[in-house]
C-alpha positions in Angstrom: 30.2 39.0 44.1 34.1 40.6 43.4 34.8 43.0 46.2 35.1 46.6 44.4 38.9 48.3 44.4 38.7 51.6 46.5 37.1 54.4 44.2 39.0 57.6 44.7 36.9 61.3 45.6 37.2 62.3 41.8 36.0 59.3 40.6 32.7 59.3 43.2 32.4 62.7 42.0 32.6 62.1 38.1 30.3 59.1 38.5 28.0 61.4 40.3 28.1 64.8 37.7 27.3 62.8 35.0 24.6 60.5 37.6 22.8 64.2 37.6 23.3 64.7 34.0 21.1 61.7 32.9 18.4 62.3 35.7 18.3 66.4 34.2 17.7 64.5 30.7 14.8 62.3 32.5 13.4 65.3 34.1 12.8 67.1 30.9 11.5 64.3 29.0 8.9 63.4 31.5 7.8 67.0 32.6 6.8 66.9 29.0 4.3 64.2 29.3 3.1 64.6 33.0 -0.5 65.0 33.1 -0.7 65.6 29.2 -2.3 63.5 26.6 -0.4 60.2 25.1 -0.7 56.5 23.9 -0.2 54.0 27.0 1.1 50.9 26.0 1.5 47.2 27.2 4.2 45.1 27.9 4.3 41.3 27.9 3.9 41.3 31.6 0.4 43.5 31.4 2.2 46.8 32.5 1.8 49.9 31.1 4.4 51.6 29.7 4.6 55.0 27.8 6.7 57.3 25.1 7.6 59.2 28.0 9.6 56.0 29.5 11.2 54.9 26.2 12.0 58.4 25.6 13.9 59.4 28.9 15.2 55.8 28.5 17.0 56.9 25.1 18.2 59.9 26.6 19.7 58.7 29.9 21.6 55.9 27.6 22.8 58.8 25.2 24.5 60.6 27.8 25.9 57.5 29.9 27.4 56.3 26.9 28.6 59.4 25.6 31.0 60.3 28.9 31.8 56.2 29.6 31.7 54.4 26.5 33.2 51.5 28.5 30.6 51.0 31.1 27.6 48.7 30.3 23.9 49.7 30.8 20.6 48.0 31.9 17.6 49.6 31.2 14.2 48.6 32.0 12.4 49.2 28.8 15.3 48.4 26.3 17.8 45.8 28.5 21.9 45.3 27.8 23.4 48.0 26.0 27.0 47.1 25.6 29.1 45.4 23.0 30.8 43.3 25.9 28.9 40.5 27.4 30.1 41.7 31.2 31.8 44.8 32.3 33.1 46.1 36.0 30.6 49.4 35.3 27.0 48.8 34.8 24.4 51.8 35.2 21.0 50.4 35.7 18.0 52.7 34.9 14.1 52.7 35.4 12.9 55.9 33.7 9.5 56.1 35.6 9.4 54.1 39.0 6.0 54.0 39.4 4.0 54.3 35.8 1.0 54.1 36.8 1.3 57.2 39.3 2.8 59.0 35.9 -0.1 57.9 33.7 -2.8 58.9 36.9 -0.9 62.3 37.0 -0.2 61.4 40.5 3.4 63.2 41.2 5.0 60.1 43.2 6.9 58.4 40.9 10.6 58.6 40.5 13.9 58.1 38.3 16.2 56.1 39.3 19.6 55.4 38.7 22.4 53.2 39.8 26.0 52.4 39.1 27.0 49.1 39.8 31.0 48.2 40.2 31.3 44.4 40.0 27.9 44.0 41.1 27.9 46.2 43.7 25.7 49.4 44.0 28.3 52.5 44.2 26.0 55.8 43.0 22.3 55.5 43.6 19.5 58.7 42.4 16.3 58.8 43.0 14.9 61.9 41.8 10.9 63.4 41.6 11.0 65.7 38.5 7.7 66.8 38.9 8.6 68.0 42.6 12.5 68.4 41.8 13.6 66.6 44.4 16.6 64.7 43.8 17.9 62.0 46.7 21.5 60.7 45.8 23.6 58.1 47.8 27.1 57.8 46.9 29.3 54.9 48.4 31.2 56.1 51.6 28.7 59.5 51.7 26.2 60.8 53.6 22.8 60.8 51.3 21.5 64.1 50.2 18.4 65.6 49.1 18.9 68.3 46.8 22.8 68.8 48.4 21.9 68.6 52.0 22.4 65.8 54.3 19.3 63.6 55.2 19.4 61.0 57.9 17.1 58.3 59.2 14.6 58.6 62.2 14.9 56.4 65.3 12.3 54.2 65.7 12.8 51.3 68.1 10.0 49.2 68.1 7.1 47.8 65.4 4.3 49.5 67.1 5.4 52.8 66.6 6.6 52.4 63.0 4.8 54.4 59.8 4.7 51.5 56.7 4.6 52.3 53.5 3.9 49.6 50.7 2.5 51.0 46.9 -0.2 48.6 47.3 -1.8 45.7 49.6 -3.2 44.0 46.0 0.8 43.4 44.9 1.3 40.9 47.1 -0.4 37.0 46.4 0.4 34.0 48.3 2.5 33.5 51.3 3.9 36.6 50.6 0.5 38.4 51.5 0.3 36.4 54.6 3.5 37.5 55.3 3.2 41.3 54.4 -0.2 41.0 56.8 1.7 39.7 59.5 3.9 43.3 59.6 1.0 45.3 58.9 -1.1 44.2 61.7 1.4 45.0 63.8 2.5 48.5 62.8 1.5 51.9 64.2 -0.2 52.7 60.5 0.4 51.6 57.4 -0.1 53.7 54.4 0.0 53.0 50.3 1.1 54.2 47.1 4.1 56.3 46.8 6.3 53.0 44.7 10.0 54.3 44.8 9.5 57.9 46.8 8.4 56.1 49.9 12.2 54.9 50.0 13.3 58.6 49.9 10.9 59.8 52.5 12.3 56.9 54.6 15.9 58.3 54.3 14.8 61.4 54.9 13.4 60.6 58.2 9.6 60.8 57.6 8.8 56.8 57.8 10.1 53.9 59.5 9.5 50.8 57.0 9.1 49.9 53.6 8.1 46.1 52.7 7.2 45.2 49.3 7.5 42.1 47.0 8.3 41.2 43.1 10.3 44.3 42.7 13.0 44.0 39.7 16.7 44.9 40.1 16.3 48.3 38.7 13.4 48.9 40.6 15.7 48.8 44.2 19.0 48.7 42.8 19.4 53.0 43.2 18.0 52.6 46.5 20.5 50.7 48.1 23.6 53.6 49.0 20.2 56.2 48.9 19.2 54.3 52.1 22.8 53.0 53.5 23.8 56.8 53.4 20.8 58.1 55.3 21.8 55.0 57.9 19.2 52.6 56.9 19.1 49.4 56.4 17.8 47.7 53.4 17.5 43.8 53.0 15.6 40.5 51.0 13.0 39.2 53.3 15.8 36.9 54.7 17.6 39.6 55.6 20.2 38.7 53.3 21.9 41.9 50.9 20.4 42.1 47.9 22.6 41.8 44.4 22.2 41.1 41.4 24.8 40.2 38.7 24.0 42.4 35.6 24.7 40.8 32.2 22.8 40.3 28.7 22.0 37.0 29.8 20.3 37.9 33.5 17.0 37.9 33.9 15.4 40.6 35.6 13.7 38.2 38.5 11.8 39.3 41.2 13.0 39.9 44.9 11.2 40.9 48.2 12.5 43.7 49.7 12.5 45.6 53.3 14.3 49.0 54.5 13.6 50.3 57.6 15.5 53.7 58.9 16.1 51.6 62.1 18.1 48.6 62.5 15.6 47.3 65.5 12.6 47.7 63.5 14.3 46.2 60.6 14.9 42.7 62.3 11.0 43.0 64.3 10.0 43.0 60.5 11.9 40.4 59.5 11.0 38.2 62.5 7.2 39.0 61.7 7.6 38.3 58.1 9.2 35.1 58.9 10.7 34.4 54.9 11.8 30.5 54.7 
């Protein structure tokens, strides 16, 4: 991955007003459609998918592409949209985190957005539309929930730590042996919130988040949301996770942990034991 030039404060903060721009334009769309009446859909892969994520989708694009006509942008329902076959700005967007949360009326799914320079997250959003609240990590910042600072919880040891995963049945193989291994050795270990278990986490409210077969827009905004709050948030291996956006790269599937504390963190990782 290129190493990113520095990014001056007026940049951060353009890349951020507009960040809130496209998230506003989500919000409305899918306030629409919470808890109302429409046509669920399937894609390829079995998941459901609604008018209310190609719609916020379209409108998130719109307003990316209207204030950087340069920057490329990976969406999850609609892919590359740029003319260019690479570009040093990539926004990657997942209108609804969590659809099946949305279509259950269950108010625990989230938008996220992330700017990638060169490959590296810069400007991550998570944002609850239903609840309005909006969790944004910026490079070199301390994360925020709804403009004030949010940090981590301390949490030294496995025993004491609050899991969150969306659901037990996601995981298949020796990555349910795996994610058994951490659970049974957790304080409690709790299910369902997909992406706003990440923001509770930076805000301090639970200790460690494992999950598997997530897609580079589904963790990509919640990289600087975590690293801001002073988390830590790795591949199974422990190694960062990155993904080189392009119209020829495959969305695959990664394992992911964050943990608010760096020693729980590496007692997940040893527990998980990833070869």
């Amino acid at each position: 991955m290129a190493l990113a030039p520095t990014l001056d404060h007026h940049q951060l903060n353009r890349f951020s007003d507009v960040g809130n721009k496209v998230a506003d334009a989500a919000g409305q769309v899918i306030r629409k459609y919470f808890r109302n009446k429409f046509d669920i859909l399937h894609k390829d892969d079995l998941s459901p998918v609604t008018i209310a994520d190609q719609s916020a989708e379209e409108f998130m694009v719109s307003i990316i592409s209207e204030n950087f006509p340069s920057h490329a942008i990976y969406g999850e329902e609609y892919g590359w949209r740029c003319k260019e076959k690479s570009a040093e700005y990539v926004w990657v967007l997942d209108p609804i985190d969590g659809t099946k949360s949305f279509i259950t009326g269950k108010p625990l799914f989230g938008t996220l957005i992330a700017l990638l320079q060169n490959g590296r997250p810069i400007l991550g959003i998570i944002d609850q539309p239903v609840l309005r609240e909006r969790w944004i990590g910026v490079a070199g910042k301390r994360t925020t929930l709804n403009g004030q600072e949010v940090s981590t919880r301390i949490c030294a040891n496995l025993s004491q730590a609050y899991l969150y995963t969306t659901s037990p049945h996601l995981f298949t193989g020796d990555a349910e042996e795996a994610f058994f291994r951490v659970r049974s050795k957790v304080k409690t270990p709790l299910y369902g919130c997909d992406c706003y278990a990440y923001a509770l986490l930076a805000s301090g409210f639970v200790d460690l988040v494992v999950e598997s077969g997530l897609k580079p827009y589904d963790f990509l905004a919640l990289i600087p949301v975590i690293e801001g709050a002073g988390g830590v948030i790795t591949d199974w291996k422990g190694h960062q996770l990155s993904w080189e956006a392009s119209p020829f790269s495959p969305a695959k599937s990664f394992n992911v942990v964050a943990a608010g504390d760096k020693q729980v963190h590496q007692q997940a990782l040893d527990s998980l034991q990833w070869k």
